[in-house]
C-alpha positions in Angstrom: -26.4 -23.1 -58.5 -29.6 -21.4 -58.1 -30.8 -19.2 -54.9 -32.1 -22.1 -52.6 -29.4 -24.9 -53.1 -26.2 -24.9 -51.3 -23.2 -27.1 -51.3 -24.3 -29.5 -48.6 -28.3 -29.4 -49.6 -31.1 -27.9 -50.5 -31.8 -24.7 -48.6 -34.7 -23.0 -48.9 -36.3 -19.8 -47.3 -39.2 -22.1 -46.1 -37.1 -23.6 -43.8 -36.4 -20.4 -42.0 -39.0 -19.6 -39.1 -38.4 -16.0 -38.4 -40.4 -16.7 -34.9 -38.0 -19.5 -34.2 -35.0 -17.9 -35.1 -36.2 -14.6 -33.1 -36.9 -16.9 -30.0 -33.3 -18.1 -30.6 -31.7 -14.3 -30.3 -33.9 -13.6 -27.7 -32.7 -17.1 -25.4 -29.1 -16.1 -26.3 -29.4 -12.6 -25.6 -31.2 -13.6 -21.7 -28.2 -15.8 -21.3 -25.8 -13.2 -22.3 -27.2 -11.2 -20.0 -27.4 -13.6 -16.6 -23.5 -14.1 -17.5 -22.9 -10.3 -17.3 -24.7 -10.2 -13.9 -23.1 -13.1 -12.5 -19.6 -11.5 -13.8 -21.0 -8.3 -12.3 -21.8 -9.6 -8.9 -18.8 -11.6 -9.1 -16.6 -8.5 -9.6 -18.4 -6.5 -6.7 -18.1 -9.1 -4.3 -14.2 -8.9 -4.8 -14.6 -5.0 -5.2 -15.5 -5.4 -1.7 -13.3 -8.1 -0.3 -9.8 -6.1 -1.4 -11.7 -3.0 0.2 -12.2 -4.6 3.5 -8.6 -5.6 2.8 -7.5 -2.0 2.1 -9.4 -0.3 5.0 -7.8 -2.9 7.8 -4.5 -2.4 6.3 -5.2 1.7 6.8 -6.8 1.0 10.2 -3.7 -1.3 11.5 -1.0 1.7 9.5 -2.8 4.4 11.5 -3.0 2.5 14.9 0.7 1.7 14.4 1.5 5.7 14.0 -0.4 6.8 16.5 1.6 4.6 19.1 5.2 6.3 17.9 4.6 9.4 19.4 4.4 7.1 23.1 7.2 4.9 21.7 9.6 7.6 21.4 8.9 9.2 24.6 9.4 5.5 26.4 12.8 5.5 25.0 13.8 9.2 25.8 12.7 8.4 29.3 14.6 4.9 29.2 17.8 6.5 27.8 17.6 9.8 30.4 16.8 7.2 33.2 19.8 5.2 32.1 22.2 8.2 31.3 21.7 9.7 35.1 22.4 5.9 36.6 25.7 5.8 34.7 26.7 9.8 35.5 25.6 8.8 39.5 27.9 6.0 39.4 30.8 7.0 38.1 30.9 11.2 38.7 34.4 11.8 38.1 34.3 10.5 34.6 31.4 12.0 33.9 33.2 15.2 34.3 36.3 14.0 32.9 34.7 13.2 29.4 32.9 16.5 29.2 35.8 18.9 29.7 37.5 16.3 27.4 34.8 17.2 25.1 34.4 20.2 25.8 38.6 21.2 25.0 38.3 18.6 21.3 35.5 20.8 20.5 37.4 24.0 21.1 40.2 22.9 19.7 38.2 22.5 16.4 36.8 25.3 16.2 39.2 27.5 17.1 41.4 25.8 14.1 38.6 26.5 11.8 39.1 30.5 12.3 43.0 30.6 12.5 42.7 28.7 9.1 39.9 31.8 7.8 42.6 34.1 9.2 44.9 32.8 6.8 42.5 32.7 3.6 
């Protein structure tokens, strides 16, 4: 076979228009291009989106810990509140338990230094 014929015709290097063929490059390369923008603004927009996402997931975290603080002093005031009803209505227990207390805990420790003694 010689230079200009190939196995499905004759092919010549007349038939090649180097205008046409850089024409063709150049629509391909434009078209390439809007693609990568529209990927581009495509990817920003979501870029965005997840970090409107991520700043009202920070913004809800943070009002959430600021309102502990408050929470816990609600519930120290509840349980005090509650803890003075139940010693004002029944004294005598009240008393009862603690020197009940009280001896258990003496009791303990006072086990815990005979045993040292002993060591």
């Amino acid at each position: 076979m010689d230079r200009g014929t190939t196995t499905s015709g004759t092919f010549t290097s007349s038939n090649l228009n180097p205008d046409t063929a850089n024409d063709k490059l150049d629509d391909a390369s434009r078209a390439a291009h809007q693609k990568a923008d529209q990927m581009a603004d495509k990817a920003s927009e979501q870029v965005d989106r997840m970090s409107g996402t991520a700043h009202r997931a920070i913004d809800s975290a943070s009002e959430w810990a600021s309102n502990i603080p408050d929470q816990a002093r609600q519930m120290q005031t509840r349980f005090t509140e509650t803890a003075n009803e139940q010693i004002r209505a029944h004294p005598i227990a009240t008393v009862a338990g603690a020197l009940v207390v009280g001896y258990v805990l003496a009791r303990l420790t006072s086990s815990n230094n005979s045993r040292n003694d002993y060591s």
